[in-house]
N, C-alpha and C positions, 0 to 999 in steps of 0.2 A: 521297678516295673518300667520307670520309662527310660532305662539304659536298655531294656530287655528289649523294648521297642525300636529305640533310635537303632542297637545292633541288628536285627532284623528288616531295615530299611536301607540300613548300610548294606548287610549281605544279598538283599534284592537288586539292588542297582547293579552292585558289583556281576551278578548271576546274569541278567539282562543284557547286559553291557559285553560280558563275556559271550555269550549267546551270539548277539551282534558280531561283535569280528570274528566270531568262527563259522557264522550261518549257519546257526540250530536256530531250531523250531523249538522257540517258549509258548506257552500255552499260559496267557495269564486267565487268572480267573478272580481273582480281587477276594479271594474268600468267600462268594456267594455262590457256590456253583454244588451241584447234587451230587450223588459217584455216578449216577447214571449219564448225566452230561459231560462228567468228564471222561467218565469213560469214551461216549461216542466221541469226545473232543481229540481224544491219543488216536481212536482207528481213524476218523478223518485226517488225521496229521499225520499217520503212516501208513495213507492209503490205504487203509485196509476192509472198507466197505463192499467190494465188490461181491 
């Protein structure tokens, strides 16, 4: 388990980090977030509230 862990800490950074020099919109949510807020999380980050 905690290889399972440190690998999914590694592939976050790396995803973040990627995100960064390309200027994408990452959406973190640290694990605590509902599908409804993330939902409204994706239409606010691709404008799409209107």
């Amino acid at each position: 388990m905690d290889n399972f862990i440190q690998n999914n800490i590694v592939q976050s950074r790396f995803i973040a980090e990627d995100c960064r020099r390309n200027r994408a919109t990452l959406i973190v949510t640290g694990g605590h977030i509902g599908l409804e807020d993330a939902y409204t999380a994706v239409r606010r980050s691709f404008r799409l509230d209107r």
